[in-house]
C-alpha positions in Angstrom: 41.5 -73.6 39.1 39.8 -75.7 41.8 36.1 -75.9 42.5 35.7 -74.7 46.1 34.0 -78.9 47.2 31.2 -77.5 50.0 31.1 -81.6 50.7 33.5 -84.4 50.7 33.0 -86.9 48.0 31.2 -89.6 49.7 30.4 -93.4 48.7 26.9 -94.5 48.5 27.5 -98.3 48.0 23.9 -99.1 48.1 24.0 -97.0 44.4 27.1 -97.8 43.3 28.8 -95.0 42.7 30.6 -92.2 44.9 29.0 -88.9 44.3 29.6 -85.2 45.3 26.6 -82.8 45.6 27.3 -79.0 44.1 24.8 -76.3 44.0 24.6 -77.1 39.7 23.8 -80.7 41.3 25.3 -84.3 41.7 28.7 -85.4 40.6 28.9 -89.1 40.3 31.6 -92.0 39.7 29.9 -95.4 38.8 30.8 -98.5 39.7 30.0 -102.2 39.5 31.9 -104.9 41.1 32.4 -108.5 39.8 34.6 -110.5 42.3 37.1 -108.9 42.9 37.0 -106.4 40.3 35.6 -103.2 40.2 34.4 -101.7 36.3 34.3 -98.3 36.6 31.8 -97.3 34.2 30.7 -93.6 34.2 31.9 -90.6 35.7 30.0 -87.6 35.2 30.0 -84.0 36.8 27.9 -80.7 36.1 28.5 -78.6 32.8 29.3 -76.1 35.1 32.0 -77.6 37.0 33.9 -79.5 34.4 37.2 -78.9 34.5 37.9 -78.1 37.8 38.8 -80.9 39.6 35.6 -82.2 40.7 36.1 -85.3 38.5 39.5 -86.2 39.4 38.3 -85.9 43.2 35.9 -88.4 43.0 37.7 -90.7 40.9 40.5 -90.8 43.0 38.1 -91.5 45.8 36.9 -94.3 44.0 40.3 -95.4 43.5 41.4 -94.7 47.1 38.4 -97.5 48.3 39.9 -100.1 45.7 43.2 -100.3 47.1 41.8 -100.0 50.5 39.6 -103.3 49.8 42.4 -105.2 47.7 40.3 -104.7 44.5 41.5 -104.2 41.0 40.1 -101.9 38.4 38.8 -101.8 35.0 38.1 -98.5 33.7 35.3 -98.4 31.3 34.9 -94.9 31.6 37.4 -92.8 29.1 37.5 -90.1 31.7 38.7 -92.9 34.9 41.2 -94.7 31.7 42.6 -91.0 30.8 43.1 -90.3 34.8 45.1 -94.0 35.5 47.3 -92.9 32.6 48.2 -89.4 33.7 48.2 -90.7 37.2 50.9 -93.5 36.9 50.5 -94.6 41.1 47.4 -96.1 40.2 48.6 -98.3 37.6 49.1 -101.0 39.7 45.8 -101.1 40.7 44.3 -102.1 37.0 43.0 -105.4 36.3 44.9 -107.9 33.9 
């Protein structure tokens, strides 16, 4: 089941990270960019909301902007490394 999202996921590049706020509070995907990389590094949502989907929309947020700005990805974050693999479209998108 689907967490109803009361915002869209939205990117905050001055922190880094895309981030949805929920009334159990902030669900984030961490990045950091080198060149023309992005290392996704943490992805973390409320205890409350975990499994849900809440997760998956922000990361493929994240991975939405990558494509959109020709980067390639690095996920450093087992959550964003499990999500590439059971998503195979964004394959093409890792880094090498």
């Amino acid at each position: 089941m689907s967490v109803p999202l009361p915002q869209s996921v939205r990117h905050r590049p001055e922190a880094s990270r895309f981030e949805i706020e929920l009334e159990l509070g902030l669900g984030v995907c961490v990045y950091r960019r080198q060149g023309d990389t992005l290392l996704l590094t943490h992805t973390e949502v409320p205890v409350g909301v975990q499994g849900r989907g809440v997760a998956a929309a922000l990361v493929a947020a994240t991975l939405d902007w990558a494509r959109q700005e020709g980067l390639r990805v690095r996920p450093l974050c087992s959550y964003v490394g499990a999500y590439m693999r059971r998503h195979p479209e964004t394959q093409d998108l890792l880094a090498r």
